[in-house]
C-alpha positions as CSV (number, residue, x, y, z in Angstrom):
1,X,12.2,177.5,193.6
2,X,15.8,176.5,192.2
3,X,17.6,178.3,195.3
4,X,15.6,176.8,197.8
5,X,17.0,173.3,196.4
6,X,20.6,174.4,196.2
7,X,23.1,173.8,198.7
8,X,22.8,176.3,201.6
9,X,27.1,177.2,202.4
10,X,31.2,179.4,206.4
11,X,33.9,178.1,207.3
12,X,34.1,179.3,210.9
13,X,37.7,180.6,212.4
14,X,38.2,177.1,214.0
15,X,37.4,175.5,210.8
16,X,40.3,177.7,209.2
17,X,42.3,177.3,211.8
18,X,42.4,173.5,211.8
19,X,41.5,172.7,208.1
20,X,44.1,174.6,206.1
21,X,48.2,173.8,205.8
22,X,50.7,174.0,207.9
23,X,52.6,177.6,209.1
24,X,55.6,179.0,207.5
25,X,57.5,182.3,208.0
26,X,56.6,185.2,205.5
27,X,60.6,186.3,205.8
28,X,62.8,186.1,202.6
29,X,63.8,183.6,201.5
30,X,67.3,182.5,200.1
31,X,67.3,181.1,196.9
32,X,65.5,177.5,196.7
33,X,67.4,174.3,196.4
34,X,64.8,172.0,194.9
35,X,64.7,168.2,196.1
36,X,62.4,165.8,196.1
37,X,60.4,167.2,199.3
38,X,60.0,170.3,197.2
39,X,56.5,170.9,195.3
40,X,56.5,174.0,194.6
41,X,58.4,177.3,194.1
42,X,56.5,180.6,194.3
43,X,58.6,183.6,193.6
44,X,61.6,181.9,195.3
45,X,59.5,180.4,198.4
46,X,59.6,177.1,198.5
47,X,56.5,175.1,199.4
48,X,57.5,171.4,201.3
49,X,55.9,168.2,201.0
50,X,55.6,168.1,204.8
51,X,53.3,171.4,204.5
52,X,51.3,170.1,201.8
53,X,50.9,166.7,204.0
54,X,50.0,169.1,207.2
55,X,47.3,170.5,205.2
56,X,46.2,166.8,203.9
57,X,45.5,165.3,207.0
58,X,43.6,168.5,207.8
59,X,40.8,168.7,205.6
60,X,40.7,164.9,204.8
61,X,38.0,163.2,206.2
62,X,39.5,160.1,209.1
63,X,36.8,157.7,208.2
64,X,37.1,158.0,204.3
65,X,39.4,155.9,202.6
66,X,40.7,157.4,199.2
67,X,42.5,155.7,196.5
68,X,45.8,156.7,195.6
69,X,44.5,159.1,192.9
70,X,41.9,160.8,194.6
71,X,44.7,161.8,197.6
72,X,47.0,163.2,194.7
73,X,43.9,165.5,193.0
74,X,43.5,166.6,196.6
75,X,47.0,166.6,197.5
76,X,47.4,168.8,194.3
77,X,44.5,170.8,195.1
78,X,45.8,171.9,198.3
79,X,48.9,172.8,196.8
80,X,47.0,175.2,194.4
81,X,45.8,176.9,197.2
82,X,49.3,177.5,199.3
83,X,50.7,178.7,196.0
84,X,47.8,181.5,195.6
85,X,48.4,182.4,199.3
86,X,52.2,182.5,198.9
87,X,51.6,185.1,196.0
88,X,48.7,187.4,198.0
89,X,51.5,187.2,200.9
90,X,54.1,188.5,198.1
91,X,51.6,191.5,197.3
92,X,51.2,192.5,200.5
93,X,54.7,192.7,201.0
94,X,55.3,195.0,198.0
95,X,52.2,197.1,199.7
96,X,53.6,197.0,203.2
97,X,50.3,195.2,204.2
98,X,50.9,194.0,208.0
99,X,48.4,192.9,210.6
100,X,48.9,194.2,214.3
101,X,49.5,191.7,217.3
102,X,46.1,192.3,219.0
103,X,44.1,191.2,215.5
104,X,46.0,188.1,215.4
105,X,45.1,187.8,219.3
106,X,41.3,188.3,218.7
107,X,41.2,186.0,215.5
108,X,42.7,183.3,217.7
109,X,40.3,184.0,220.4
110,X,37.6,183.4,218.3
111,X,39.0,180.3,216.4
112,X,38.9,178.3,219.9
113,X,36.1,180.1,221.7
114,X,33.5,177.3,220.8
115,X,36.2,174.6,222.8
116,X,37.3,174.6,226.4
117,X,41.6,175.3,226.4
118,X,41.5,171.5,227.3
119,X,39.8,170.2,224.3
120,X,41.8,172.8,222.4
121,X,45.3,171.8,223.4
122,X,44.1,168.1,222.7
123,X,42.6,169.1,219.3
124,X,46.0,170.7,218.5
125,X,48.1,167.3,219.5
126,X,45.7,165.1,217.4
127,X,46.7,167.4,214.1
128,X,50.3,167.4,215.6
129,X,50.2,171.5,215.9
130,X,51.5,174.0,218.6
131,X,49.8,177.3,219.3
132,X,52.7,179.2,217.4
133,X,51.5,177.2,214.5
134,X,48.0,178.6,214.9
135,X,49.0,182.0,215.4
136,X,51.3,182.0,212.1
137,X,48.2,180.5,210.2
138,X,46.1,183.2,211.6
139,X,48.6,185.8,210.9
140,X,48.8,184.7,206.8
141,X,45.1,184.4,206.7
142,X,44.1,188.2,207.9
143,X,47.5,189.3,205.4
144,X,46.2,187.7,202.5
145,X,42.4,188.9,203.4
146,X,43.6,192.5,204.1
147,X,45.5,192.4,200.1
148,X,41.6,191.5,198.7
149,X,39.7,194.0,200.7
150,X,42.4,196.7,199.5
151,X,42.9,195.4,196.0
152,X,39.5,194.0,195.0
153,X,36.7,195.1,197.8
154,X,37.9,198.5,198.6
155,X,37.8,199.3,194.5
156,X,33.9,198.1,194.2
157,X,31.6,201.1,193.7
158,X,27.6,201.6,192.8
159,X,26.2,205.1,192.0
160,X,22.8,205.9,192.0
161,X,22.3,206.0,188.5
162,X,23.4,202.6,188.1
163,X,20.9,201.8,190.7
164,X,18.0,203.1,188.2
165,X,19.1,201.8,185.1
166,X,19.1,198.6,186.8
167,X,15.9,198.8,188.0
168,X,14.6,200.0,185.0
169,X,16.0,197.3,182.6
170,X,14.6,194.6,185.5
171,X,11.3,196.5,186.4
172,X,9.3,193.3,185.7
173,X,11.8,191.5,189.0
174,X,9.9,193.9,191.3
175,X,6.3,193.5,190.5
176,X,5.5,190.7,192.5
177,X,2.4,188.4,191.8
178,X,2.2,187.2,194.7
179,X,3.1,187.4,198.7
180,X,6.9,186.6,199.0
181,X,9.9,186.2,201.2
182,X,12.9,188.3,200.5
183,X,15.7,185.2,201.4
184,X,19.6,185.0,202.2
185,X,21.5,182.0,202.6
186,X,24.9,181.0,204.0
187,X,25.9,177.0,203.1
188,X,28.4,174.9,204.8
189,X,29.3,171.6,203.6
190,X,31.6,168.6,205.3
191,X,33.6,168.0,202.2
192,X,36.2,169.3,200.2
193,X,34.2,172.3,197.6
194,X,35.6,172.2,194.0
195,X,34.9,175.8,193.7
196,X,34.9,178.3,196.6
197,X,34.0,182.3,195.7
198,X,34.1,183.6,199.6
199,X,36.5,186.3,199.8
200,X,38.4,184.2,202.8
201,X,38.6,181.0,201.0
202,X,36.8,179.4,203.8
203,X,35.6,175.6,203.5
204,X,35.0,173.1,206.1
205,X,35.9,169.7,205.3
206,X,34.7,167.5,208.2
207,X,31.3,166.9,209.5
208,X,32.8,167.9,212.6
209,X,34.3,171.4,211.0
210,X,31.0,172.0,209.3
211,X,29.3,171.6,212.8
212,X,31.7,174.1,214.6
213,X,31.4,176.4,211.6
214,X,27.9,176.8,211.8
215,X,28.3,177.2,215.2
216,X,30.2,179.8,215.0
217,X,28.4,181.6,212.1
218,X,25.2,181.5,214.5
219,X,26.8,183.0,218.0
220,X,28.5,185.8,215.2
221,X,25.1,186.8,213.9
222,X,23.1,186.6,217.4
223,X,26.3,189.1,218.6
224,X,25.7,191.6,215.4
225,X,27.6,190.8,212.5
226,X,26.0,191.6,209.4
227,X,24.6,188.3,207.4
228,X,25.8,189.5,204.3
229,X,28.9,189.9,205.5
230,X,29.5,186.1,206.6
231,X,28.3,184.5,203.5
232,X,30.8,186.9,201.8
233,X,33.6,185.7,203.7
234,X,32.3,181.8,204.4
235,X,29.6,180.7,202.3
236,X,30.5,177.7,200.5
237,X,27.5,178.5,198.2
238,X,29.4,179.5,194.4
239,X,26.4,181.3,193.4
240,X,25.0,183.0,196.6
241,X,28.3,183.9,198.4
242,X,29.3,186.9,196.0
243,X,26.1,188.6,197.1
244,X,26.4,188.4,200.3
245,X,24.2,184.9,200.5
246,X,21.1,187.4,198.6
247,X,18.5,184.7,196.9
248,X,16.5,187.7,196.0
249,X,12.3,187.7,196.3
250,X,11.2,183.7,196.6
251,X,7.3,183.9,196.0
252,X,5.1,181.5,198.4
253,X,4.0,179.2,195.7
254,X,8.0,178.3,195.5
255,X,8.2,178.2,199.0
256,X,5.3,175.6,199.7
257,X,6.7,173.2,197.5
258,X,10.2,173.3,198.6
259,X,11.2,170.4,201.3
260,X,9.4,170.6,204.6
261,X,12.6,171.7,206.7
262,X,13.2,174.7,204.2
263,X,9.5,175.8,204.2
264,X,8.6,175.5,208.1
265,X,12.8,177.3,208.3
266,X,11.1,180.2,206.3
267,X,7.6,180.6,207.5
268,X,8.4,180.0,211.4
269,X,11.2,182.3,211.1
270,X,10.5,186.6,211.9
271,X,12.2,188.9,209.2
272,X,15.7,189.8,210.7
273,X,16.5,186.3,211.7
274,X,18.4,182.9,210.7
275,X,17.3,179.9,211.2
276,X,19.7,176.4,210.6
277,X,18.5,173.9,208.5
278,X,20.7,170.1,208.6
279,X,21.1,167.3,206.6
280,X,23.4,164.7,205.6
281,X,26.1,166.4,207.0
282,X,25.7,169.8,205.4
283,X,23.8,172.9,206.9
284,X,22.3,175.6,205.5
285,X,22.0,179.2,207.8
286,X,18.4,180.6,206.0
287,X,18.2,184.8,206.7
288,X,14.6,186.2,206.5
289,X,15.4,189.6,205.2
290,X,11.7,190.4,204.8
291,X,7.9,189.2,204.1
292,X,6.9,191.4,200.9
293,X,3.2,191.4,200.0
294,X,2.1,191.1,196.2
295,X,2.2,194.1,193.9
296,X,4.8,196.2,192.2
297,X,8.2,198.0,193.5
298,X,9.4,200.9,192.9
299,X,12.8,202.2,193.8
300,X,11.3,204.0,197.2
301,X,10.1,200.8,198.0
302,X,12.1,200.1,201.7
303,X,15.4,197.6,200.8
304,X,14.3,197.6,196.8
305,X,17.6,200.3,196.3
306,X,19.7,198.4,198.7
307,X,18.8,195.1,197.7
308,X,20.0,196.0,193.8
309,X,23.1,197.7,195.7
310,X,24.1,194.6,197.1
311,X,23.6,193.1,193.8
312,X,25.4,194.7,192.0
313,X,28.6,195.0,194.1
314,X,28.3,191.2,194.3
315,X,28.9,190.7,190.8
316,X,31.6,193.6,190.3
317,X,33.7,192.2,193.4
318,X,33.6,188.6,191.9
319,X,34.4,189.6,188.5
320,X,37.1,192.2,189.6
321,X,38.3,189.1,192.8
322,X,38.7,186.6,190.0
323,X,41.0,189.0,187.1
324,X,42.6,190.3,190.0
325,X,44.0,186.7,191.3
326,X,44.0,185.5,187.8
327,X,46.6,188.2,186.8
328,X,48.7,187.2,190.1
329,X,49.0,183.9,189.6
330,X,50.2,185.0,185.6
331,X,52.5,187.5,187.1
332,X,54.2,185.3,190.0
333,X,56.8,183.1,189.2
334,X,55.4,179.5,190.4
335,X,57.0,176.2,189.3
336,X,54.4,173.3,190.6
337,X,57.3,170.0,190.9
338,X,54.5,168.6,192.1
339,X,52.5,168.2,189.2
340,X,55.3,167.8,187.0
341,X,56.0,164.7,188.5
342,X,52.8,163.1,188.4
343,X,52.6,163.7,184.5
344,X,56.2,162.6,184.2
345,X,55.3,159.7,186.2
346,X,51.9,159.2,184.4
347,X,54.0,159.6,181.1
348,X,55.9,156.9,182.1
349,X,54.2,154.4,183.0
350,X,52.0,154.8,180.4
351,X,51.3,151.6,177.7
352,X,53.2,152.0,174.8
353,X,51.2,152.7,171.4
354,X,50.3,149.8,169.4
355,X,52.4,149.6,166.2
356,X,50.5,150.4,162.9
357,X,49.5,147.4,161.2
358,X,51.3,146.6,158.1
359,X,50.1,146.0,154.6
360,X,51.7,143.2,152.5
């Protein structure tokens, strides 16, 4: 059972709130005067160092020491990521995409429910931030979300037919030969992800942000949100998060020789319900959509039609999420200093060529 070994990925609200760069108006500009503090330039926005060094100490881990390299990559990494928010921001400004006062009050609400206001405020003077701060983070995050669901999500659709042809091409998926579990998976890890597919961005970088994130994911579920929803938006998981955390039907051969904490997770848990499963830092949120006995499906089968639904969106919105910010990024004017000056620095300190030997 492949899935049942893979990491299981949210990145709560706190976990955004605290683990991604420092605020900055989304008002016009004047045009940029670049100095050395400069990294980037995003359609005539400037991005700081102090912003990209806001974010750092954010989702860098206290106790790990990283050599000068490593904290460039990530510095540069980070950077990556304001620039592709600075251009959803620029989108939504040419759609008159705005978010009101009171969704900016509940996402904060819900960012610092899980602490007391005391270990809030002190949370906020540790990373050097004010509430304003929080708010303006809060307010970019739900802009650049809204330009996805109406760009990418709102664009995904699955007709019927496609529905049968799929099942018909696959029919073999749905004739089960033995007793199974229909799965779903949301995975949170406490480090910096190379690749992230949830549509928020979300990724805790901290055992500590993991924690809360899971936390948070948890009392969300218990209070109604859909799973697949979550593990859209926060799943760390590359593979699962596009469909909605769906591992599809895992048989109970699979499931009896997976690790001990992922089987008893499964088998002690009732269809309809998540169960947390820990280690090493990282936690994995397993959903029992279902216990399916052997035998085959057919499209009437309950949650076969949904279940290749769900599917099938997954793939459309990832394929359609990823040309859609691929063609931004090629359509935004973006000059990265940043990088420029580690080659030009690399370049430069670099040995010179040995001459080419000589012949007498």
């Amino acid at each position: 059972m492949n899935h049942m070994h893979r990491r299981l990925f949210f990145a709560a609200p706190l976990a955004a709130l605290f683990l991604i760069a420092g605020c900055r108006s989304t008002t016009t500009s004047t045009p940029v005067t670049v100095t050395a503090d400069t990294y980037a330039v995003v359609n005539g926005k400037a991005i700081t160092r102090d912003e990209v060094e806001k974010s750092f100490r954010r989702t860098s881990n206290p106790a790990q020491t990283l050599a000068e390299e490593e904290a460039t990559t990530a510095r540069m990494g980070i950077l990556d990521e304001l620039i592709m928010e600075e251009i959803l921001l620029s989108k939504a400004n040419d759609l008159k995409i705005q978010v009101n006062e009171s969704d900016v009050d509940t996402a904060y609400n819900e960012a610092k429910k899980n602490l007391g206001d005391e270990a809030y405020q002190k949370e906020l003077t540790t990373r050097n931030l004010t509430t304003a701060d929080m708010r303006d983070r809060l307010r970019r995050e739900l802009i650049a979300q809204k330009v996805l669901e109406r760009e990418v999500t709102s664009k995904i659709t699955v007709t019927d037919q496609q529905v049968t042809d799929f099942f018909n091409a696959n029919r073999s998926q749905f004739n089960l030969p033995e007793d199974a579990y229909h799965l779903a998976q949301i995975v949170v890890t406490p480090v910096r992800d190379q690749q992230i597919t949830n549509r928020t961005g979300d990724d805790a970088t901290t055992p500590q942000a993991a924690a809360l994130k899971v936390q948070s994911l948890m009392q969300r579920l218990q209070s109604g949100t859909p799973f697949g929803d979550l593990a859209r938006d926060y799943s760390e998981d590359p593979e699962s998060a596009p469909r909605g955390g769906d591992l599809g039907l895992v048989v109970m051969s699979a499931i009896n020789q997976a690790p001990a904490a992922l089987r008893d997770a499964v088998l002690k848990t009732e269809p309809g319900r998540a169960r947390v499963v820990s280690g090493n830092g990282a936690h994995t949120i397993v959903f029992v959509v279902s216990k399916e006995p052997a035998g085959q499906r057919d499209l009437s089968t309950p949650n076969v039609k949904e279940r290749i639904t769900s599917t099938l969106k997954g793939r459309r919105e990832q394929l359609l999420r990823t040309a859609f910010l691929t063609t931004a990024r090629t359509d935004a004017n973006v000059v990265n200093y940043l990088a420029r000056r580690v080659v030009e620095e690399q370049t430069k300190n670099a040995a010179p060529a040995p001459a080419p030997a000589t012949t007498k």
